[in-house]
DRENTORKOL-3810 file (N, C-alpha, C; in nm, 4 decimals):
REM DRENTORKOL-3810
@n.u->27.3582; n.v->14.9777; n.w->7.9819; ca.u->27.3307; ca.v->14.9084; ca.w->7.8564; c.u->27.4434; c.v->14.9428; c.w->7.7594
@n.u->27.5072; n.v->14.8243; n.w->7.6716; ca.u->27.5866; ca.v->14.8687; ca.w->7.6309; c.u->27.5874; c.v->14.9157; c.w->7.5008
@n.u->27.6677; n.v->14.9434; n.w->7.3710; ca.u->27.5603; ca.v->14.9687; ca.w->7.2379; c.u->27.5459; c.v->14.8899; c.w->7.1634
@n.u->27.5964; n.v->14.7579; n.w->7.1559; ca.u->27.4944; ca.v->14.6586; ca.w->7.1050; c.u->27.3625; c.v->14.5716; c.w->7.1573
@n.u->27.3371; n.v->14.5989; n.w->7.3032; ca.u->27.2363; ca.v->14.5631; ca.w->7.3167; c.u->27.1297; c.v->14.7149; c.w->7.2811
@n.u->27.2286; n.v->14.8521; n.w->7.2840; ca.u->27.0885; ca.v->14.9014; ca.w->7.2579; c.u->27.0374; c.v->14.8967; c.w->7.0733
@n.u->27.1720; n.v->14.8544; n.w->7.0029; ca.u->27.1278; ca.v->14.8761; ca.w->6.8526; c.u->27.0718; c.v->14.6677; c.w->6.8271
@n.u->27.0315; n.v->14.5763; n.w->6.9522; ca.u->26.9169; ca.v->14.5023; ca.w->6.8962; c.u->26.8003; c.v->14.5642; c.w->6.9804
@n.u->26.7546; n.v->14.6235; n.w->7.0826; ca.u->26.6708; ca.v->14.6591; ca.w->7.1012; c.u->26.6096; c.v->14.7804; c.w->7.0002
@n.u->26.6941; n.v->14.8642; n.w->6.9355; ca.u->26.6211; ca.v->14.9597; ca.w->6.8199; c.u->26.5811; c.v->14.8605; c.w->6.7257
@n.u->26.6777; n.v->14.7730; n.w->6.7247; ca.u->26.6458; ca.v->14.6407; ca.w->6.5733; c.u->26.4648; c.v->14.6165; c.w->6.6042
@n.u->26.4822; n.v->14.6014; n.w->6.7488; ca.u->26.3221; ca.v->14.4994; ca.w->6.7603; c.u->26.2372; c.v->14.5998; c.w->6.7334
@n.u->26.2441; n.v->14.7006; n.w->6.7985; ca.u->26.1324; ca.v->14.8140; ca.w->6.7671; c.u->26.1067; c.v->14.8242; c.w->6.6015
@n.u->26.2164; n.v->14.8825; n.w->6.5451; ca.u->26.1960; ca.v->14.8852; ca.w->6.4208; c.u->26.1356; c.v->14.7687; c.w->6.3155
@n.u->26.1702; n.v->14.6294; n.w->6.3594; ca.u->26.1140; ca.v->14.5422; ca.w->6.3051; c.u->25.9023; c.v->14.5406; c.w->6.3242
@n.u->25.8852; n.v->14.6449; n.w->6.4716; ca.u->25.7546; ca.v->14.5439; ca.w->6.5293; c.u->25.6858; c.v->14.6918; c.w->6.4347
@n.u->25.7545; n.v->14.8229; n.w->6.4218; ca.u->25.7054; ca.v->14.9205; ca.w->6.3305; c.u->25.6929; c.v->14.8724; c.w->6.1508
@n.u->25.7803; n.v->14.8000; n.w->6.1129; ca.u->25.7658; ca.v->14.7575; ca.w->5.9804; c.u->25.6777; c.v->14.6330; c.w->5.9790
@n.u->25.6203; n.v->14.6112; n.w->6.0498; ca.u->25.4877; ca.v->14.4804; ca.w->6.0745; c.u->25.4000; c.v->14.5463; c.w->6.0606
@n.u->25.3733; n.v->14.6578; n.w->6.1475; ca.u->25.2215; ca.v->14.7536; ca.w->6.1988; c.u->25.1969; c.v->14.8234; c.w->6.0318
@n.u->25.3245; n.v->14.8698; n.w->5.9474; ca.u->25.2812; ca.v->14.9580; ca.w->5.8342; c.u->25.2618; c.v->14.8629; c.w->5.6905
@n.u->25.2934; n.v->14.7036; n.w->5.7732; ca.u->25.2778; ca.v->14.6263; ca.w->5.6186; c.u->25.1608; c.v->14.5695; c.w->5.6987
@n.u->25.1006; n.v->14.5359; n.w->5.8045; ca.u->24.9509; ca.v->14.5173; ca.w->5.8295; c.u->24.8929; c.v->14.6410; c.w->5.7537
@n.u->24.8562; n.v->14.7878; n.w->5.8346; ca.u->24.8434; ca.v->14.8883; ca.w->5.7320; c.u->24.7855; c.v->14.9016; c.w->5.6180
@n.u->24.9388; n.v->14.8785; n.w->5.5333; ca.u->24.9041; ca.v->14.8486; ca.w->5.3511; c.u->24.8332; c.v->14.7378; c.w->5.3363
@n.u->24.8452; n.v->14.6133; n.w->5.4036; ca.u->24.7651; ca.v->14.4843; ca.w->5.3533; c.u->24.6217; c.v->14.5208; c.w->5.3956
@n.u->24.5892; n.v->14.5683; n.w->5.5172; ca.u->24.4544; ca.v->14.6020; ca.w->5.5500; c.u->24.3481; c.v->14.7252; c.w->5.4030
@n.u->24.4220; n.v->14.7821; n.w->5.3938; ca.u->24.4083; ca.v->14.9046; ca.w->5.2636; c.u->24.3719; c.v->15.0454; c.w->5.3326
@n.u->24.3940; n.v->15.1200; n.w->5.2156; ca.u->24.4211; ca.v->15.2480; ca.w->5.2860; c.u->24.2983; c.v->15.3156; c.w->5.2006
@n.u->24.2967; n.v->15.4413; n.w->5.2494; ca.u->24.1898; ca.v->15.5622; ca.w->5.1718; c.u->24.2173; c.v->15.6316; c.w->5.0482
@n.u->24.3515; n.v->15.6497; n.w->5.0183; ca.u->24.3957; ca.v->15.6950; ca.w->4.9572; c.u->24.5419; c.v->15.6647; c.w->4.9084
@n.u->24.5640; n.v->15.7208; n.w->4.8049; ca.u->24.7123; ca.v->15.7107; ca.w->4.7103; c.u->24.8251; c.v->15.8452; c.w->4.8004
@n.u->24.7303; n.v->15.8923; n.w->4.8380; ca.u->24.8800; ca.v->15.9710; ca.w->4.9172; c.u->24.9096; c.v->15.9011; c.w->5.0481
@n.u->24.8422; n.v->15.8356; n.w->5.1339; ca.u->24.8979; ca.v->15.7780; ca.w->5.2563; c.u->24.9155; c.v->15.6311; c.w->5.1917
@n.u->24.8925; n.v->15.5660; n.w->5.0763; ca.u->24.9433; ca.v->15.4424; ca.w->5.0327; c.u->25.1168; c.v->15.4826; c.w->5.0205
@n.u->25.1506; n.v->15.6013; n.w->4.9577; ca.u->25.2530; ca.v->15.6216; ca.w->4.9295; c.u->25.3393; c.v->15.6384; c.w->5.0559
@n.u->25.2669; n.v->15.7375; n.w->5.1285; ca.u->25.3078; ca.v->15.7344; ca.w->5.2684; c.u->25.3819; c.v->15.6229; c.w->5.3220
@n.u->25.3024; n.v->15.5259; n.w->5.3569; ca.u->25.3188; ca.v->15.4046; ca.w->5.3855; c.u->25.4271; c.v->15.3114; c.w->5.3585
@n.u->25.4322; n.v->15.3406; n.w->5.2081; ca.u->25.5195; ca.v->15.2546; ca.w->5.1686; c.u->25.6562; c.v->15.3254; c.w->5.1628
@n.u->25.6432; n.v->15.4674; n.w->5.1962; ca.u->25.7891; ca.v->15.5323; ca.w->5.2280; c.u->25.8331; c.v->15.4650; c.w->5.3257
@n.u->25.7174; n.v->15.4822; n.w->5.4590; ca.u->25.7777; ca.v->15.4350; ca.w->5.5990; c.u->25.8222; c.v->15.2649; c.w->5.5829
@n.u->25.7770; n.v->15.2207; n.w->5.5014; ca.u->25.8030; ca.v->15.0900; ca.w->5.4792; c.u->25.9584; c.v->15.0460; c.w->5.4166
@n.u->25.9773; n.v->15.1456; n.w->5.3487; ca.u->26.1163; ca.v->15.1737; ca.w->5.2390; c.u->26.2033; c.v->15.1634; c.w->5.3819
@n.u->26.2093; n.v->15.2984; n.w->5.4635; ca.u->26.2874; ca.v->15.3388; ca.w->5.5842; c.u->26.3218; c.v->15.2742; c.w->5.6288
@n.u->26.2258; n.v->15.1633; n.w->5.6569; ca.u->26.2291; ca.v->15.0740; ca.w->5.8133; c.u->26.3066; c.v->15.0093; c.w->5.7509
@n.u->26.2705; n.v->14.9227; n.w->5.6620; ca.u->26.3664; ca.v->14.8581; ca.w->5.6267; c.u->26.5382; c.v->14.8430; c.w->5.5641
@n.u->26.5492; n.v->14.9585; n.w->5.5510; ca.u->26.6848; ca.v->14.9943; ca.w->5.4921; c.u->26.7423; c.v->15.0475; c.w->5.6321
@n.u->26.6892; n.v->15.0848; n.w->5.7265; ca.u->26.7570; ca.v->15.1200; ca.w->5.8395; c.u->26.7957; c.v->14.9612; c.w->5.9231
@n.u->26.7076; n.v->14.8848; n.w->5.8713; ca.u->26.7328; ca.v->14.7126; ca.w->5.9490; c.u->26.8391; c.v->14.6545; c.w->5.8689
@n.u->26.8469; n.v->14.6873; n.w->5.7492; ca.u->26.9725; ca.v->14.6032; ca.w->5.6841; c.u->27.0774; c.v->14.6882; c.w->5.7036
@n.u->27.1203; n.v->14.8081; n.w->5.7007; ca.u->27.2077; ca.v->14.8792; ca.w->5.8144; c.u->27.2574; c.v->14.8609; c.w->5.9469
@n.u->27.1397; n.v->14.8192; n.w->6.0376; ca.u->27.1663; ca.v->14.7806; ca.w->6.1664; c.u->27.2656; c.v->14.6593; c.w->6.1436
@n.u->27.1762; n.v->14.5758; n.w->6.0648; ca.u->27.2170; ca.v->14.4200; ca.w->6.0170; c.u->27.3759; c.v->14.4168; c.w->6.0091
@n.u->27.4646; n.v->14.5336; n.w->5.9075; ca.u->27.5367; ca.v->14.5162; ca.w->5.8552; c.u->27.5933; c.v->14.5449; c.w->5.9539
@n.u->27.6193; n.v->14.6416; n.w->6.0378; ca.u->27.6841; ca.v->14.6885; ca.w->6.1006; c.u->27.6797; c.v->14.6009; c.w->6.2184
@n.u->27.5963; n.v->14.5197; n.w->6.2738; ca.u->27.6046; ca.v->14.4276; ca.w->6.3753; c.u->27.7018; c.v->14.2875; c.w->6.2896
@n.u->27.6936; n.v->14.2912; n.w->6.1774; ca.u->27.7727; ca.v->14.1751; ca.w->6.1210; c.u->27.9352; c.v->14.2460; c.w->6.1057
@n.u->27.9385; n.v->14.3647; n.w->6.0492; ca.u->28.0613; ca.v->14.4034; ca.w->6.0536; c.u->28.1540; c.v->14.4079; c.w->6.2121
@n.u->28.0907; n.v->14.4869; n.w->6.3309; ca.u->28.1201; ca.v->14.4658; ca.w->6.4418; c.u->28.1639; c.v->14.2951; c.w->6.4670
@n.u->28.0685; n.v->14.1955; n.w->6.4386; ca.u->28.1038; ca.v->14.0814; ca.w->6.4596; c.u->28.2133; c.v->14.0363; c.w->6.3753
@n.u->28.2650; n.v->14.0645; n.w->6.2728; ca.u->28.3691; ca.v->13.9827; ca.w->6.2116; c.u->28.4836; c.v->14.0713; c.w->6.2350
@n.u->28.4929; n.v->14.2367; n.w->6.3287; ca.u->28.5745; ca.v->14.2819; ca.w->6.3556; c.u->28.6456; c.v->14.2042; c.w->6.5106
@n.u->28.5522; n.v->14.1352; n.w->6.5265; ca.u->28.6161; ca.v->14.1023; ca.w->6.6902; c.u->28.6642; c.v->13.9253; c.w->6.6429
@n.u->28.6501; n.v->13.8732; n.w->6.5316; ca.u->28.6976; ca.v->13.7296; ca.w->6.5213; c.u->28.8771; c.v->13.7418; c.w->6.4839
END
C-alpha cells in the first residue's frame, strides 16, 4: 500500500468517526463534561481531515 492510499483510507475512518460523535451530540448526552468531550473529539476529527485534505491537495499540485 502506498501512502496515499493509506492517508485516504485514514481519511475514511476518520470521516465514519466524526459521523458516530456528531450522531452522539445530536442524539444528547448526560452531561456538560462528555458534551464537551465530544465536541473536542469533534474539533480533532475534523481539523485532522482538512489537514489530510491539504496535504492530499498539496501532493497533487506538486506532481502537475
Amino acid at each position: 500500500m502506498d501512502g496515499v492510499n493509506l492517508i485516504y483510507k485514514f481519511q475514511r475512518e476518520l470521516k465514519e468517526r466524526l459521523a458516530s460523535v456528531e450522531e452522539s451530540i445530536l442524539a444528547g448526552v448526560d452531561n456538560m463534561e462528555k458534551y464537551q468531550y465530544l465536541i473536542g473529539q469533534r474539533k480533532a476529527y475534523s481539523e485532522s481531515l482538512q489537514e489530510l485534505s491539504n496535504l492530499l491537495k498539496k501532493g497533487a499540485d506538486d506532481d502537475e
